[in-house]
OpenMM code with the backbone's topology and positions (N, CA, C; nanometers):
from openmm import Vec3, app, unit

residues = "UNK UNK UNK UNK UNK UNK UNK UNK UNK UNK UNK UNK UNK UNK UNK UNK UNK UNK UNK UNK UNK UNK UNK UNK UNK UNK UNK UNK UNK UNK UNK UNK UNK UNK UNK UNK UNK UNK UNK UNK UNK UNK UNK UNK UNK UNK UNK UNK UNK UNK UNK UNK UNK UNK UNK UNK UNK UNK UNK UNK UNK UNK UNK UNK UNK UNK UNK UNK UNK UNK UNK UNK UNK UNK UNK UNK UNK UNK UNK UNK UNK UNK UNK UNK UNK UNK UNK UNK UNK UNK UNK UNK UNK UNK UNK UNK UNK UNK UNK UNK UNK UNK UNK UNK UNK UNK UNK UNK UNK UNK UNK UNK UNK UNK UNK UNK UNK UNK UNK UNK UNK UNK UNK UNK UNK UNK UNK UNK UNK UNK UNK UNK UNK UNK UNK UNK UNK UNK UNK UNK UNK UNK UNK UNK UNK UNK UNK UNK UNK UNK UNK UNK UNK UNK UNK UNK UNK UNK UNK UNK UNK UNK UNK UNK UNK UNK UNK UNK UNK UNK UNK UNK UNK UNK UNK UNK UNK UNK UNK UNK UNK UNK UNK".split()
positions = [
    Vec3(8.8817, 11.9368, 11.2015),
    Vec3(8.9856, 12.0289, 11.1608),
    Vec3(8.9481, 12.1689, 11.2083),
    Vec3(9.0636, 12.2250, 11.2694),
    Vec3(8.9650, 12.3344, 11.3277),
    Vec3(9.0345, 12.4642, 11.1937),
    Vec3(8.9529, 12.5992, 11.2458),
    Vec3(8.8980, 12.6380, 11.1026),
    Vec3(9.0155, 12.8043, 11.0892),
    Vec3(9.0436, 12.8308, 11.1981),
    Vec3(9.0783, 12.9395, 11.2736),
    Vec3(9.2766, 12.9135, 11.3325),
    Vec3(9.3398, 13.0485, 11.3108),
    Vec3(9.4998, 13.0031, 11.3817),
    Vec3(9.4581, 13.0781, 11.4952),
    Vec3(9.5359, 12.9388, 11.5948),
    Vec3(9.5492, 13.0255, 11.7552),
    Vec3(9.7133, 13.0834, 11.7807),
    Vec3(9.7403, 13.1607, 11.8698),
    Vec3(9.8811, 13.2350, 11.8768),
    Vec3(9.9630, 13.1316, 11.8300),
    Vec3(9.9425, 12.9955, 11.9190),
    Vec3(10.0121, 12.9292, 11.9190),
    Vec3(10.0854, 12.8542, 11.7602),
    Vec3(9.9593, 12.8535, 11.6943),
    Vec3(9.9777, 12.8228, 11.5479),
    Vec3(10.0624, 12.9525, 11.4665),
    Vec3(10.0132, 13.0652, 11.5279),
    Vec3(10.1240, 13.1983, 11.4403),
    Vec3(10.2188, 13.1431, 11.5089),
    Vec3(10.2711, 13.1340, 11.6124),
    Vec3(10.4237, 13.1600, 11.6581),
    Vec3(10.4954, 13.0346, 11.5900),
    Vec3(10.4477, 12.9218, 11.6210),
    Vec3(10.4752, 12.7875, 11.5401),
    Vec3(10.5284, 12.7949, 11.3985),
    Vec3(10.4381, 12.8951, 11.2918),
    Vec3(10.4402, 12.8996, 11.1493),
    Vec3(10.5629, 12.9873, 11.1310),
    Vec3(10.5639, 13.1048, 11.2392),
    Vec3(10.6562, 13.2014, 11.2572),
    Vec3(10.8229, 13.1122, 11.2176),
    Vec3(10.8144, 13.0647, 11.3793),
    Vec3(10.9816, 13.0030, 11.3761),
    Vec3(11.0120, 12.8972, 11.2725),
    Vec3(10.8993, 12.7881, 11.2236),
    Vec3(10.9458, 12.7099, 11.1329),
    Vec3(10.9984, 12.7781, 11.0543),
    Vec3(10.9312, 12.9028, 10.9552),
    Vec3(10.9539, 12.9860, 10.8638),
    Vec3(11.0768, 13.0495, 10.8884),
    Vec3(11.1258, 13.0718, 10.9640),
    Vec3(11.2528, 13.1537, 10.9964),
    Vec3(11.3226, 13.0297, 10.9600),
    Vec3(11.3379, 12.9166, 11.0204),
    Vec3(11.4104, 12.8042, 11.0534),
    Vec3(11.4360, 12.7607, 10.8673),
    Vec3(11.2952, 12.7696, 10.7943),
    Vec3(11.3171, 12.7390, 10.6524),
    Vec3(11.4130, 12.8115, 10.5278),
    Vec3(11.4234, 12.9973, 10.6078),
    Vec3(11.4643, 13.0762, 10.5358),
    Vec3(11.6169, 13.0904, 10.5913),
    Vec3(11.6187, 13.0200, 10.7188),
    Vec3(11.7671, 13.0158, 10.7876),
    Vec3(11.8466, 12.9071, 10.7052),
    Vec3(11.7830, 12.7750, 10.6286),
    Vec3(11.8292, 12.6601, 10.5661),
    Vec3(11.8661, 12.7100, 10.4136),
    Vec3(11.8032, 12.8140, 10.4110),
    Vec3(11.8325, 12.8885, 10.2430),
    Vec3(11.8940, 12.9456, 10.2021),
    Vec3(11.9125, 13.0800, 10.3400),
    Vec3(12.0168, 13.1936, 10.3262),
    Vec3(12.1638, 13.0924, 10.3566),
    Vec3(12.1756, 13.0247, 10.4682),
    Vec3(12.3299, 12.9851, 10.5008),
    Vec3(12.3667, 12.8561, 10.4080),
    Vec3(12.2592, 12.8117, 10.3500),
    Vec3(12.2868, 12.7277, 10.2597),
    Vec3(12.2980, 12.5502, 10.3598),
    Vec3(12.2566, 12.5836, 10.4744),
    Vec3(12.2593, 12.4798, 10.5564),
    Vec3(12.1892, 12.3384, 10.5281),
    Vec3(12.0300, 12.4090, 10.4447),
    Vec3(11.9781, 12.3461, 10.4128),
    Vec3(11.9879, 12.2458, 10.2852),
    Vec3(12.1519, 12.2406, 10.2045),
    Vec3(12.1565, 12.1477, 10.1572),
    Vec3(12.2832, 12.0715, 10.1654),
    Vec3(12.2045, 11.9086, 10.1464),
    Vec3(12.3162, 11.8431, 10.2169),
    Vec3(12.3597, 11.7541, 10.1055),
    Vec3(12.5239, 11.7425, 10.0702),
    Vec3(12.5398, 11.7015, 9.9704),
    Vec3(12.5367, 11.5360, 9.9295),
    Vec3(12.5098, 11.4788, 9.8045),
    Vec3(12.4366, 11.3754, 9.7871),
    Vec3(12.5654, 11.2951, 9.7141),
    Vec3(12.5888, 11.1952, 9.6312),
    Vec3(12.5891, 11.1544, 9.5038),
    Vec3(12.4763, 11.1136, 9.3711),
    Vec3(12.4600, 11.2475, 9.3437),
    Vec3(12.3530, 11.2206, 9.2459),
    Vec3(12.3861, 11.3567, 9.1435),
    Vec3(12.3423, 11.3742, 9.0188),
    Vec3(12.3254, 11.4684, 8.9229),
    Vec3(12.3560, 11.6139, 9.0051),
    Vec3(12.2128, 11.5996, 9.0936),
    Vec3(12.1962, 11.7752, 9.1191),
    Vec3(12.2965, 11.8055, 9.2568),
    Vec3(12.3231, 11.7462, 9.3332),
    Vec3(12.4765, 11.7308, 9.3840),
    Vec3(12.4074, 11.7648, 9.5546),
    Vec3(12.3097, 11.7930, 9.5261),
    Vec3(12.2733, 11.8259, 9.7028),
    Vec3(12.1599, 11.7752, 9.6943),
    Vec3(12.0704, 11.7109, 9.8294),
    Vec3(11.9406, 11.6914, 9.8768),
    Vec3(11.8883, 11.8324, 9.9523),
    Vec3(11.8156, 11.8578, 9.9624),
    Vec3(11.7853, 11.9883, 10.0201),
    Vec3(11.6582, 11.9855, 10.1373),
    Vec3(11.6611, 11.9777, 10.2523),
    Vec3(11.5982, 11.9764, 10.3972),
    Vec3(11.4827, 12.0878, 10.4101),
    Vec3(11.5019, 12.1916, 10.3247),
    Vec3(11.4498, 12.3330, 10.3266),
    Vec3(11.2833, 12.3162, 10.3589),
    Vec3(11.2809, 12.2384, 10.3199),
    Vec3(11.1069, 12.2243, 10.3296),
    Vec3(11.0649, 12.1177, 10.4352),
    Vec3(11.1464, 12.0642, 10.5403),
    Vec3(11.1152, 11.9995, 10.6105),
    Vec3(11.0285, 12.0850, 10.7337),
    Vec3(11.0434, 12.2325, 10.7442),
    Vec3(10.9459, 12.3140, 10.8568),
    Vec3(10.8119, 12.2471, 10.7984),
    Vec3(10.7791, 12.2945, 10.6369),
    Vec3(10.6380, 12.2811, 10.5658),
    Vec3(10.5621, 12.1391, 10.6916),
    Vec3(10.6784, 12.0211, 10.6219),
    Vec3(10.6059, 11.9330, 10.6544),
    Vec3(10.5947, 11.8794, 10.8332),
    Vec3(10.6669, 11.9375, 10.9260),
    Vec3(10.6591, 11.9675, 11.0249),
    Vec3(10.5246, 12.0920, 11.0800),
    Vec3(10.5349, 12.1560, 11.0139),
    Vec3(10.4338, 12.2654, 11.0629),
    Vec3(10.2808, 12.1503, 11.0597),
    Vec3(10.2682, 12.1190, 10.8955),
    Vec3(10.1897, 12.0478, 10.8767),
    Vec3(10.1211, 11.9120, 11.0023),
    Vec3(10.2424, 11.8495, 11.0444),
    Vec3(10.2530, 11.7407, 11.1087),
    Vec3(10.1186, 11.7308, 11.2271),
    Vec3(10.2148, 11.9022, 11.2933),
    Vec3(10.2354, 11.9307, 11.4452),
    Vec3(10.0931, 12.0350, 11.4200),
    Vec3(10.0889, 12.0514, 11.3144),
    Vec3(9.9640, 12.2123, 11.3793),
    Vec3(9.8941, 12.1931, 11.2511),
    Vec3(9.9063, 12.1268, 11.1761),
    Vec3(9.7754, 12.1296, 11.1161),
    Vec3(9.8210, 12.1970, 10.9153),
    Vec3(9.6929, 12.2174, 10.8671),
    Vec3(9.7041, 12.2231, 10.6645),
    Vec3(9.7610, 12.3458, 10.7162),
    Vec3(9.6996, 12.4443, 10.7733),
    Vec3(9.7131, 12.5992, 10.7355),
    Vec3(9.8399, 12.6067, 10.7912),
    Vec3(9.8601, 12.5725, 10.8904),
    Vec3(10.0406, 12.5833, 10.9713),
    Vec3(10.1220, 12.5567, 10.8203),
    Vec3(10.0910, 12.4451, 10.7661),
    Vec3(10.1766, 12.3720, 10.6987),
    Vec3(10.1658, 12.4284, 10.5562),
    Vec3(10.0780, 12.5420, 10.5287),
    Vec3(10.0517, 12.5464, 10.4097),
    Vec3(10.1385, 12.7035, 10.4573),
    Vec3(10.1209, 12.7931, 10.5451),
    Vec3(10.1634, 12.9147, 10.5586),
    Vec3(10.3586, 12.8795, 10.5937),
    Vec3(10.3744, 12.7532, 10.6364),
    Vec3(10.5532, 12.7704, 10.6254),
    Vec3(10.6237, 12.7106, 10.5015),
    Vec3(10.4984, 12.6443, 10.4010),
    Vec3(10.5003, 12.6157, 10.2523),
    Vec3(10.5527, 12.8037, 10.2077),
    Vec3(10.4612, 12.8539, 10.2395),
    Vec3(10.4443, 12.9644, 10.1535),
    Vec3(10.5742, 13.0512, 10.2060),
    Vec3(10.6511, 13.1050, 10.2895),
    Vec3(10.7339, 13.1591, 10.3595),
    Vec3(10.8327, 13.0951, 10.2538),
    Vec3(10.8690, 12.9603, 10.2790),
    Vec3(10.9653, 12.8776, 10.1884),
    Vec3(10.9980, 12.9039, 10.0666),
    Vec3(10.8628, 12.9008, 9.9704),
    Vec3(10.8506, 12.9506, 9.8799),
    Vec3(10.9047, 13.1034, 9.8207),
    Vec3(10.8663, 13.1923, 9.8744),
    Vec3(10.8880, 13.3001, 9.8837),
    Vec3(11.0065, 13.3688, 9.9235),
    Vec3(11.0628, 13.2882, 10.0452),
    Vec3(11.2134, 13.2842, 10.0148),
    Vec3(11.2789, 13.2354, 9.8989),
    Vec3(11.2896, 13.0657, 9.8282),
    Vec3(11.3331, 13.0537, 9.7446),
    Vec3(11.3291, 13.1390, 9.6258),
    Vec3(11.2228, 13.2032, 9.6215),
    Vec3(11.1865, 13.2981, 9.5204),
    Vec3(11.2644, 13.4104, 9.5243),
    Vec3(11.2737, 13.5114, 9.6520),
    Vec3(11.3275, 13.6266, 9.6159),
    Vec3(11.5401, 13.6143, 9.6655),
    Vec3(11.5570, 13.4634, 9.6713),
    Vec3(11.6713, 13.4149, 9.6913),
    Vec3(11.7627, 13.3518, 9.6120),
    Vec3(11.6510, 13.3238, 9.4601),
    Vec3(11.6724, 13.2298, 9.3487),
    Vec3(11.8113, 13.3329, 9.2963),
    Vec3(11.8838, 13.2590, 9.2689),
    Vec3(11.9863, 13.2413, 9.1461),
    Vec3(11.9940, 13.1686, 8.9929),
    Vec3(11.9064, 13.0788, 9.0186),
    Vec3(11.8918, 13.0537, 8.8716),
    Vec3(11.7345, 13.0870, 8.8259),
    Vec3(11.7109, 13.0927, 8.6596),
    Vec3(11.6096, 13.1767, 8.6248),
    Vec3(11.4923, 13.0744, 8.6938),
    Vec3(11.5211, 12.9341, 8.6819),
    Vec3(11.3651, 12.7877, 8.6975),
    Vec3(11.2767, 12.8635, 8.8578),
    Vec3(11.3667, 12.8950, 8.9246),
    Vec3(11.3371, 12.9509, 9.0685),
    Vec3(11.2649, 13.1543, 9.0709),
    Vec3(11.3489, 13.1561, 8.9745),
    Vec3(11.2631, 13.3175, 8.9309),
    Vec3(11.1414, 13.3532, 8.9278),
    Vec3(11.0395, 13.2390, 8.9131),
    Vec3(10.9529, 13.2121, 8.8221),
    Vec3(10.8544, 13.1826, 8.9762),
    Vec3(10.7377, 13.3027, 9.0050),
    Vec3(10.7090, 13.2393, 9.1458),
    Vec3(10.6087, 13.1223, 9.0917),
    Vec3(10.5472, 13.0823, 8.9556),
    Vec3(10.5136, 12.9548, 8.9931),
    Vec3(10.5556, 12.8036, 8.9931),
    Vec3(10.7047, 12.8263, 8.9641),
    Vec3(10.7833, 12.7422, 9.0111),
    Vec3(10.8473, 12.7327, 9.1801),
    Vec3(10.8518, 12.8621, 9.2015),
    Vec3(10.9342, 12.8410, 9.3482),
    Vec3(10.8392, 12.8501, 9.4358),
    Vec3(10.6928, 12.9063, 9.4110),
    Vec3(10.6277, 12.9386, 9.5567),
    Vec3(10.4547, 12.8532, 9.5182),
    Vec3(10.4509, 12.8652, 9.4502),
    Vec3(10.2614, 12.7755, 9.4412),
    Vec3(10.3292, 12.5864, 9.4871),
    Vec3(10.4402, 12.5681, 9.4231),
    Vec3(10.4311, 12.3809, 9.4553),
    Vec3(10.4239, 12.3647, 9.6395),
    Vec3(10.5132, 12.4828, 9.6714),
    Vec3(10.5271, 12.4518, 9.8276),
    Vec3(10.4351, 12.4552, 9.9073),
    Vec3(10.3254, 12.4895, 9.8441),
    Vec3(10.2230, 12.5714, 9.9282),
    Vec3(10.1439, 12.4172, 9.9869),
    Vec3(10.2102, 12.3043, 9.9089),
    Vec3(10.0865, 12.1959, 9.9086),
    Vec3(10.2140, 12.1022, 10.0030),
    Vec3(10.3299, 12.1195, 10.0091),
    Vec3(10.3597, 12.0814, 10.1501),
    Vec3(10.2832, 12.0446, 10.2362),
    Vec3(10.2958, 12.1149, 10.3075),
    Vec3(10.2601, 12.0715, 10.4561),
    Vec3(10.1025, 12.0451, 10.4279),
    Vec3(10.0327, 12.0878, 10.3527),
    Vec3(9.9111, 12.0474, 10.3102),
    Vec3(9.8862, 11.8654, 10.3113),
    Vec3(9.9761, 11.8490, 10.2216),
    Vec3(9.9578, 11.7197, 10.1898),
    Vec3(10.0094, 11.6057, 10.3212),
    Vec3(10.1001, 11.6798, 10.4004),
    Vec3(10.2193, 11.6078, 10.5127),
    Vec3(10.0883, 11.5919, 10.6399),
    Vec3(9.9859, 11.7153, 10.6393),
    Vec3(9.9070, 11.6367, 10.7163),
    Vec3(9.8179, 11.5761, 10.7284),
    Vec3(9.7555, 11.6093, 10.5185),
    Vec3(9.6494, 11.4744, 10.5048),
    Vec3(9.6963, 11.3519, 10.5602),
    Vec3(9.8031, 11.3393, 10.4807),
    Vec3(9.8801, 11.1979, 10.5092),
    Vec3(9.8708, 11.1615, 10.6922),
    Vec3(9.9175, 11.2095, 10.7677),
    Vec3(9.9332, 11.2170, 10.9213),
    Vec3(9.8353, 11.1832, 10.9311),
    Vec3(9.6759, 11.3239, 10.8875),
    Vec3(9.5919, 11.2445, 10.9419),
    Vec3(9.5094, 11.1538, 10.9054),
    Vec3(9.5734, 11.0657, 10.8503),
    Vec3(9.4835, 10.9408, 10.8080),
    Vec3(9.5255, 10.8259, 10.8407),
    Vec3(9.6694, 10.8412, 10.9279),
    Vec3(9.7594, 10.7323, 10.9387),
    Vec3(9.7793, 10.7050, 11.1096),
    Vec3(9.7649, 10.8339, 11.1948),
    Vec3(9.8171, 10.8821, 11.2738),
    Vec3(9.7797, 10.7421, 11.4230),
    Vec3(9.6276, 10.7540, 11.3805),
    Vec3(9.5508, 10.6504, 11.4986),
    Vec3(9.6035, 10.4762, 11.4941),
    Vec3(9.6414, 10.4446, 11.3500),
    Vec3(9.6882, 10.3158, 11.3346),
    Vec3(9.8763, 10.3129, 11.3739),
    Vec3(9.9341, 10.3993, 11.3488),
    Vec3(10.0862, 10.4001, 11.4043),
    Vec3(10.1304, 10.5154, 11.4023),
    Vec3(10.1862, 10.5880, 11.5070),
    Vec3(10.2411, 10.7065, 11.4881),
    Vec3(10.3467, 10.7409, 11.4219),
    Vec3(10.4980, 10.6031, 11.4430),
    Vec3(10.5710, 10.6704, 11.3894),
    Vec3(10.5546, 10.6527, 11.1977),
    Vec3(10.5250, 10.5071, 11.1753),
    Vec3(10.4514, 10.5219, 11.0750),
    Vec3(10.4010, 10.6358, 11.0025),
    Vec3(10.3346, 10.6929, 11.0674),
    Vec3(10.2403, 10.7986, 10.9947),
    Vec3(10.3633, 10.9078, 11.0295),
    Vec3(10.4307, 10.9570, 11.0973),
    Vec3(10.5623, 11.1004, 11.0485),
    Vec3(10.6318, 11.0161, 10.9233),
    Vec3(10.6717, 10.8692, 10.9383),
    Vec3(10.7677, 10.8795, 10.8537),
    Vec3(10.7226, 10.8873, 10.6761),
    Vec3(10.5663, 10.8349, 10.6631),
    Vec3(10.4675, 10.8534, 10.5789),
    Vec3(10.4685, 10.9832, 10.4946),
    Vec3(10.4152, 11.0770, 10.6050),
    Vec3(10.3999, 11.1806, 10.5775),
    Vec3(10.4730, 11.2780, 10.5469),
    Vec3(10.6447, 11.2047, 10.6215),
    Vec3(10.7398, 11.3084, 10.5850),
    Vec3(10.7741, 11.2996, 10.4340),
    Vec3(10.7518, 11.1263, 10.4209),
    Vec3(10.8456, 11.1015, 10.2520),
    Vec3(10.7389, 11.1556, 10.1610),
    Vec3(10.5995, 11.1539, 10.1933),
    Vec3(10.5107, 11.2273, 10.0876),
    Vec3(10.4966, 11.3760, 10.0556),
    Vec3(10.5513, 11.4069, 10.1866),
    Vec3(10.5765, 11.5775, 10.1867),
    Vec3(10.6703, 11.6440, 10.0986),
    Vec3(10.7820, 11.5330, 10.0866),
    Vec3(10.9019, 11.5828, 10.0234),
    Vec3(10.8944, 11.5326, 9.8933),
    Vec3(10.8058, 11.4509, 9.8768),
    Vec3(10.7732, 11.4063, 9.7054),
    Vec3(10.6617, 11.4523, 9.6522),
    Vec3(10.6197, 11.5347, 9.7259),
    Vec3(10.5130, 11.6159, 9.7095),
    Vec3(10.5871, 11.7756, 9.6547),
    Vec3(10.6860, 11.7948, 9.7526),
    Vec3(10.7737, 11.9532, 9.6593),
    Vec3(10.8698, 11.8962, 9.5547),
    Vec3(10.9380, 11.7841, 9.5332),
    Vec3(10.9927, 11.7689, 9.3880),
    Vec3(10.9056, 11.7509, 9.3098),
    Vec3(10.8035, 11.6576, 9.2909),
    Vec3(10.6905, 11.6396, 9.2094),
    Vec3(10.6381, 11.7634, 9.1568),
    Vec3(10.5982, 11.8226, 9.2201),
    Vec3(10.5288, 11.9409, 9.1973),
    Vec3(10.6828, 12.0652, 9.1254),
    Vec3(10.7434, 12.0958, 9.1981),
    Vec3(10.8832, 12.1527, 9.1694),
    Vec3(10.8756, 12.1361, 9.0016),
    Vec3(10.9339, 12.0190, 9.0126),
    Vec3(10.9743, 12.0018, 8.8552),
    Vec3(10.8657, 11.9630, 8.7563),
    Vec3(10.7534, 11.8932, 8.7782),
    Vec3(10.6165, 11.9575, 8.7259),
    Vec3(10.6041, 12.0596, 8.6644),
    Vec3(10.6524, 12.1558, 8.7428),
    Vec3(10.5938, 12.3380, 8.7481),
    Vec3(10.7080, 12.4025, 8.5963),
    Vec3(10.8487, 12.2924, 8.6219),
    Vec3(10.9286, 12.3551, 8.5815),
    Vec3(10.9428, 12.2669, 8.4628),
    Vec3(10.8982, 12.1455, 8.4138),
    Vec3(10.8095, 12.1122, 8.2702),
    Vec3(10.7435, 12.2191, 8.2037),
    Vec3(10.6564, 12.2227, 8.2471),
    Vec3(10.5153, 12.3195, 8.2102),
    Vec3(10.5303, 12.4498, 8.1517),
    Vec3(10.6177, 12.4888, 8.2439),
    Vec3(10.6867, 12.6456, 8.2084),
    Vec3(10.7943, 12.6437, 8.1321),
    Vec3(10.8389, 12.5387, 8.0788),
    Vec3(10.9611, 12.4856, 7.9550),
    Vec3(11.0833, 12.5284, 8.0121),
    Vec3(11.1402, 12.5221, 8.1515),
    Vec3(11.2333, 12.4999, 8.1998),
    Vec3(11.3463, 12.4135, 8.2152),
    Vec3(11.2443, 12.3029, 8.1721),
    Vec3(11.3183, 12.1280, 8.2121),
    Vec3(11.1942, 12.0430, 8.1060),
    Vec3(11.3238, 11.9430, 8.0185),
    Vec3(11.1960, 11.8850, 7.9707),
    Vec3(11.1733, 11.7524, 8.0554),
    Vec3(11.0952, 11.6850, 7.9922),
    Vec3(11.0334, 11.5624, 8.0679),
    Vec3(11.1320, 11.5086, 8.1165),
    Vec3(11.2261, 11.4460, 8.0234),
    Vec3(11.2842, 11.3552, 8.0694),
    Vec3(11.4089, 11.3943, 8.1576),
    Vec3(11.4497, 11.5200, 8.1448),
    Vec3(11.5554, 11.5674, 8.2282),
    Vec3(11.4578, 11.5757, 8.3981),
    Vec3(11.4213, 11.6209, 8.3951),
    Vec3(11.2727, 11.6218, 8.5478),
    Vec3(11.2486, 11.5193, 8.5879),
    Vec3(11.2499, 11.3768, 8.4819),
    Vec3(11.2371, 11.2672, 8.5593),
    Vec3(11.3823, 11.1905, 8.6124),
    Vec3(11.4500, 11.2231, 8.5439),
    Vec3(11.6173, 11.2091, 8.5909),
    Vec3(11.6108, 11.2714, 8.7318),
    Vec3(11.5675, 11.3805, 8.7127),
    Vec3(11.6009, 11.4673, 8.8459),
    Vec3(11.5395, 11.4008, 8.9387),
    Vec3(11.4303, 11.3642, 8.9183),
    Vec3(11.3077, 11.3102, 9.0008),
    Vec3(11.3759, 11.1960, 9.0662),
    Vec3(11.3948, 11.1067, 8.9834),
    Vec3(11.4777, 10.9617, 9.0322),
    Vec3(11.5920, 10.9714, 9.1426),
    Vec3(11.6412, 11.0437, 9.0732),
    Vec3(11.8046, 11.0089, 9.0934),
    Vec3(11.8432, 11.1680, 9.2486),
    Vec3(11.7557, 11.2354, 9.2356),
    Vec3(11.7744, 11.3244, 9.3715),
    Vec3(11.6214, 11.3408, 9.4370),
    Vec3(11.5245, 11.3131, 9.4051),
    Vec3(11.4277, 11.3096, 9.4639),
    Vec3(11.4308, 11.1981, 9.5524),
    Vec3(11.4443, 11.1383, 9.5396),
    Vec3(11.4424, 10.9974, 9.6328),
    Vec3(11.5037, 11.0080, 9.7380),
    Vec3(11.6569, 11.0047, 9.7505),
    Vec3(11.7860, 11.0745, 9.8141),
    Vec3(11.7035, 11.1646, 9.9232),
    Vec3(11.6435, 11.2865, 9.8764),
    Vec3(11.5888, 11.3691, 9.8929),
    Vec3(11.4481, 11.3342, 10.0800),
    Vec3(11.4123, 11.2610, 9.9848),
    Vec3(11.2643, 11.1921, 10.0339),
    Vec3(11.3424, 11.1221, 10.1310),
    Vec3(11.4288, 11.0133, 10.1851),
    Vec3(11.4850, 10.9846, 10.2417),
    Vec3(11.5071, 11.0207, 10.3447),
    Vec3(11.6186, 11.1786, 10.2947),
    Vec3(11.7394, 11.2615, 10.4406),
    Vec3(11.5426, 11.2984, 10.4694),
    Vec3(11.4850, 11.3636, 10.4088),
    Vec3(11.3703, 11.4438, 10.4740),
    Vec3(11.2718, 11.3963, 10.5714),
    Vec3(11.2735, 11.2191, 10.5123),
    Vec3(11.2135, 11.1643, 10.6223),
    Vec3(11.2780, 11.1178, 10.7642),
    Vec3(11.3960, 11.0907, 10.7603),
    Vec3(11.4930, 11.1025, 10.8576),
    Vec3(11.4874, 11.2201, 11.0017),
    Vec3(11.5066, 11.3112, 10.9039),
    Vec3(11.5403, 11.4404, 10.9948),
    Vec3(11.4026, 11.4559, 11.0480),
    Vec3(11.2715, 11.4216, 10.9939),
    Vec3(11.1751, 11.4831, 11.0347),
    Vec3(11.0889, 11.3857, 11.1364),
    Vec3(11.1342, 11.2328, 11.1162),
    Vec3(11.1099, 11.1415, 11.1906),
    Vec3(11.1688, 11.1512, 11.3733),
    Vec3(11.3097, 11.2245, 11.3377),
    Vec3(11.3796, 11.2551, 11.4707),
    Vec3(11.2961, 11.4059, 11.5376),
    Vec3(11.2878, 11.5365, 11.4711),
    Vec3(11.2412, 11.6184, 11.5027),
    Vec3(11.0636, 11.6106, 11.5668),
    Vec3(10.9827, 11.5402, 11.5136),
    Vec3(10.8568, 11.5373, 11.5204),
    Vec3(10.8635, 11.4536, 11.6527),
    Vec3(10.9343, 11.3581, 11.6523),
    Vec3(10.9376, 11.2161, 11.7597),
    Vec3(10.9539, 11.2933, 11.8816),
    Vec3(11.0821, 11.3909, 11.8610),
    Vec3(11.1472, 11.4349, 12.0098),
    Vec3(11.0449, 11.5515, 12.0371),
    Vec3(11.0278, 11.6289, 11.9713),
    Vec3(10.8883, 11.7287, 11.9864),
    Vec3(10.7802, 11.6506, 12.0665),
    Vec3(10.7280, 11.5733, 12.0100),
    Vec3(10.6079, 11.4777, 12.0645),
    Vec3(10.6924, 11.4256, 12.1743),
    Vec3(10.7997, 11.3584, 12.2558),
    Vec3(10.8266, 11.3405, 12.3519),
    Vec3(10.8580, 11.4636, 12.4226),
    Vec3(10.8980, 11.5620, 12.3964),
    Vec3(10.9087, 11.7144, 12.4951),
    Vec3(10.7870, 11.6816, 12.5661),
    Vec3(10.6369, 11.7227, 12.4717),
    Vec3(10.5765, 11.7443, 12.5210),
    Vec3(10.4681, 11.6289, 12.5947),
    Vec3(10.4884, 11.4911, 12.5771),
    Vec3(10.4691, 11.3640, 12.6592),
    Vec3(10.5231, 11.3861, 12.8194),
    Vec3(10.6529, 11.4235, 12.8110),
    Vec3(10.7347, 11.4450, 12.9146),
    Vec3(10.6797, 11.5042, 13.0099),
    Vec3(10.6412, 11.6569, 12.9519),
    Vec3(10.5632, 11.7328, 13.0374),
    Vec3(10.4116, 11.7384, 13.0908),
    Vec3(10.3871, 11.6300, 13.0240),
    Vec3(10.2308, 11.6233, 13.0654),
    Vec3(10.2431, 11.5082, 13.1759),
    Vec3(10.2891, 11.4573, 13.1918),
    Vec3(10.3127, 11.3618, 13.2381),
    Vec3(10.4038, 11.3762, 13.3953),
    Vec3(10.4889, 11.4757, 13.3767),
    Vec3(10.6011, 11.5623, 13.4755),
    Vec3(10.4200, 11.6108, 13.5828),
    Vec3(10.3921, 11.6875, 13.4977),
    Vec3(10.2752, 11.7683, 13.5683),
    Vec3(10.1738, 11.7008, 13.6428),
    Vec3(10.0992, 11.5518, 13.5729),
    Vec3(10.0227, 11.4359, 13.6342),
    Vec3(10.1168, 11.4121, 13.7640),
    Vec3(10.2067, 11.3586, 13.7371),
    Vec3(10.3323, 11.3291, 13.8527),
    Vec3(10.2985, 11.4515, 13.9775),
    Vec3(10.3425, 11.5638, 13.9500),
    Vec3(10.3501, 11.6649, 14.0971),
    Vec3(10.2202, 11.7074, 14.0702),
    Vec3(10.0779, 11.6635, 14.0592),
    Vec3(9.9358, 11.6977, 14.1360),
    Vec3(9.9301, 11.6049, 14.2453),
] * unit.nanometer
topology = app.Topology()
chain = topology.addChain("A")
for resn in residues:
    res = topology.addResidue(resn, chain)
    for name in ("N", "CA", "C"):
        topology.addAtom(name, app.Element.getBySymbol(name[0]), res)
């Protein structure tokens, strides 16, 4: 694991982060469900992308951007609260690339689609956890939530991130390969 960000990792953390706070402000980032909370929400799919593609700290710094948007973007009070909206995210992409990397050498796509559904059950878990604790939501309303839109949730997230990570990793197959070709 290396220990240090190279440009490449700022610019990376950069645009996911824009890309996360672009899914928040236009509201793009949620897509509507049949369930209780009425939308699944994508917003944190940079986290677990950053995570994927560049590593904990990528994935933990477009956790934190996320966060911090939801935070100073919140409308309701559960999100007010930065240790509801910004400490759970932080373990995003954290967790999206333990997962990756432990999976990665035995199947690739396996291991995105792994890592994506743990990434995203990794920010409701934690989410509504946070928002137990702090007497926001009691148990059993959090596990409703949990069920019945977390899943949903875990799903679109592994989806979208299975296509994004795949075609990323083929961009850059393409070009290594383009380049072997014309030496």
């Amino acid at each position: 694991m290396k220990k240090s960000l190279t440009v490449r990792d700022i610019v990376i953390a950069g645009v996911l982060g824009a890309v996360a706070i672009l899914l928040g402000v236009t509201r793009l980032g949620y897509i509507p469900v049949p369930t209780a909370a009425g939308n699944a929400t994508i917003m944190h799919i940079p986290a677990i992308i950053g995570g994927i593609m560049q590593g904990p700290l990528v994935g933990l710094i477009v956790g934190a951007i996320f966060g911090i948007s939801s935070f100073l973007n919140a409308t309701v009070p559960l999100f007010k609260d930065p240790l509801v909206a910004i400490l759970p995210r932080l373990f995003i992409g954290v967790v999206a690339w333990l997962v990756y990397a432990g999976l990665h050498r035995k199947n690739e796509y396996l291991a995105v689609a792994v890592s994506a559904f743990l990434g995203t059950l990794t920010n409701t878990v934690l989410v509504l956890t946070m928002a137990v604790v702090r007497h926001y939501l009691t148990a059993g309303v959090a596990w409703t939530v949990g069920v019945t839109n977390g899943i949903p949730e875990a799903i679109v997230g592994t989806i979208v991130t299975l296509a994004v990570v795949l075609a990323w990793k083929q961009i850059g197959n393409s070009k290594k390969s383009k380049i072997s070709e014309d030496e």
